[in-house]
N, C-alpha and C positions, 0 to 999 in steps of 0.2 A: 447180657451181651450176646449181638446175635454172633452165630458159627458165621465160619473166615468164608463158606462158601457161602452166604444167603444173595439170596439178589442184590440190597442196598450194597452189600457189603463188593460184590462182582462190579456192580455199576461205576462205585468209585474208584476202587485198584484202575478200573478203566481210562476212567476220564484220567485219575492222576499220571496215565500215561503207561500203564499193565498191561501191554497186549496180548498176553495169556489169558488174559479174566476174561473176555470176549467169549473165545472158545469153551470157554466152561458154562457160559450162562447159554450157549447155542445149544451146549449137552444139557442142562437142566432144564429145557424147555423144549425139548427137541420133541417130545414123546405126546405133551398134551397139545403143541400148535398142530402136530401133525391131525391127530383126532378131529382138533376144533375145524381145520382143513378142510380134514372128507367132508364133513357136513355142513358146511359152508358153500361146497362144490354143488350144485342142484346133480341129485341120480343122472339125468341127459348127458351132462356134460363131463364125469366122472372119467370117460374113456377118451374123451377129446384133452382134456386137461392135467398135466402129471400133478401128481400132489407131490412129489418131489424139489420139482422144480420149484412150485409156490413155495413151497417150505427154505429151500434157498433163496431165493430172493425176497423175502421177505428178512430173513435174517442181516441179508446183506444193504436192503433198504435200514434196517435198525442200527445197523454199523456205521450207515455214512450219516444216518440223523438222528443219533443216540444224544445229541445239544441238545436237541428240541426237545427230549422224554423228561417228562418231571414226575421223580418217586412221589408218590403219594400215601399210599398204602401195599399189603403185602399183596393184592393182586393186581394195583396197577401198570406194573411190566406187561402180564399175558394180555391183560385188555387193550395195552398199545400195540402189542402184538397183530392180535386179532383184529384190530381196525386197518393196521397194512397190509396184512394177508387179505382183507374186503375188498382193499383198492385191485390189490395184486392180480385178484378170482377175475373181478370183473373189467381189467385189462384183458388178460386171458380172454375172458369170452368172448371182446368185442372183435378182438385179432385171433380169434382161433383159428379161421381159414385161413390167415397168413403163415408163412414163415417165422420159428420160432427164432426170439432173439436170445441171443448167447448172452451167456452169463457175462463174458467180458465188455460187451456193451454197456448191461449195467451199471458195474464195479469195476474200478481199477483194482486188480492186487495189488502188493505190496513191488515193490522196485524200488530203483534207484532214485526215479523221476516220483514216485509216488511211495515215501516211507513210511506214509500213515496209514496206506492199505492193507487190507487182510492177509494174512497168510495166504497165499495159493496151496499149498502142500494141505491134505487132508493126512493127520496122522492116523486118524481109524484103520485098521486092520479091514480087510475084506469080509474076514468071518465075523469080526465086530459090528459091521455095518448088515452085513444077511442078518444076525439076531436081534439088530434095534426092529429091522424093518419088520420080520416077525415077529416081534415083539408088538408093534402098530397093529399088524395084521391081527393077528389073535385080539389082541384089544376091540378093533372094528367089526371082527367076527361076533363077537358075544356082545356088543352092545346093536349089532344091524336084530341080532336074534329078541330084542328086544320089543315092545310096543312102541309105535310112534312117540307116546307124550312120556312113558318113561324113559325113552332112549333120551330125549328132547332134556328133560327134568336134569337127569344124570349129567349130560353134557354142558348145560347152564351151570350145575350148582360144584361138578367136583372137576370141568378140565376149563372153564371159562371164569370159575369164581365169584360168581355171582350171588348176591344176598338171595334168602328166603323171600323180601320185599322185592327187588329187582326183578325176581324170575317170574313174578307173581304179576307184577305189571306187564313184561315182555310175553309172559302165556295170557294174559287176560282173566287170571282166576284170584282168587283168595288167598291169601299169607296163608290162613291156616289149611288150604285145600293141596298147596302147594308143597306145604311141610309134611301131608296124608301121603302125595302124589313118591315124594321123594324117597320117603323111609319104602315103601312098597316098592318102588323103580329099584331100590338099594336093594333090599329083600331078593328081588328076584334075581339082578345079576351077581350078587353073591350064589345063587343055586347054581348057575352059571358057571362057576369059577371051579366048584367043588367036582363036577365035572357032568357029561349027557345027560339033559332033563329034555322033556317035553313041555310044550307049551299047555 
């Protein structure tokens, strides 16, 4: 039996009407869409575009058309994810030089007239929110410290969940080149972790 938090398990408290469960699958996914995010952002456009904001609205896109998501396997959530955070970027880019639109454009909160809406109230604590974000940041710091096609590898196989085969097809390489590529990409960000290495 899967645990009360797994995603299957979040998605349906939801639909059966759990508006709590929402909030919990926003925290259990909060850390790898962010990642998948930045590097979905091309480097140019990293300072014209918050990755913040993507990261809410994207969430809040999943909430008004969380019908249309169909479980399929255990990483099919991130990967719906990640294809509304795609649209999301490249809205973003087309209206960068525009005026940003407000979050409440997109989404009704929750009210009177609107009781299927989200919570407006962020319960996170201030200091709760500085440590997720640092927690991103260091994340992005040691995987930027990275090579290109390992950072690439790592971000396919452990924050997008992508097959051995999948990754293999989307880099243009070998299953077996790809499984060489990754245990090595692993190797070194784990030297990473343990703390200051040189390249």
């Amino acid at each position: 039996m899967e645990p009360a938090t797994s995603t299957f398990d979040l998605l349906e408290r939801f639909r059966r009407g759990d508006s709590a469960a929402f909030p919990l699958l926003f925290e259990k996914y909060r850390r790898r869409l962010a990642v998948l995010i930045h590097y979905k952002i091309s480097p140019d456009k990293r300072r014209l575009i918050d990755l913040d904001e993507v990261l809410q609205e994207t969430f809040f896109a999943a909430f008004r058309q969380l019908d249309q998501f169909e479980y399929r396997s255990p990483g099919s959530f991130i990967n719906w994810l990640a294809r509304i955070a795609d649209h999301l970027i490249v809205d973003h880019a087309r209206y960068e030089g525009r005026q940003k639109r407000s979050l409440a454009e997109l989404v009704r909160f929750r009210s009177e007239s609107n009781p299927d809406g989200p919570e407006p109230e962020d319960s996170r604590t201030p200091s709760r929110m500085l440590a997720e974000k640092q927690a991103v940041d260091a994340l992005l710091n040691k995987l930027n410290l990275l090579p290109d096609d390992y950072r690439q590898v790592i971000v396919l196989a452990k924050i997008e969940g992508l097959s051995t085969q999948e990754i293999a097809e989307r880099m243009g390489r070998s299953r077996e080149a790809i499984a060489v590529l990754l245990h090595r990409a692993i190797q070194r960000f784990r030297q990473f972790q343990k703390g200051p290495t040189s390249r």
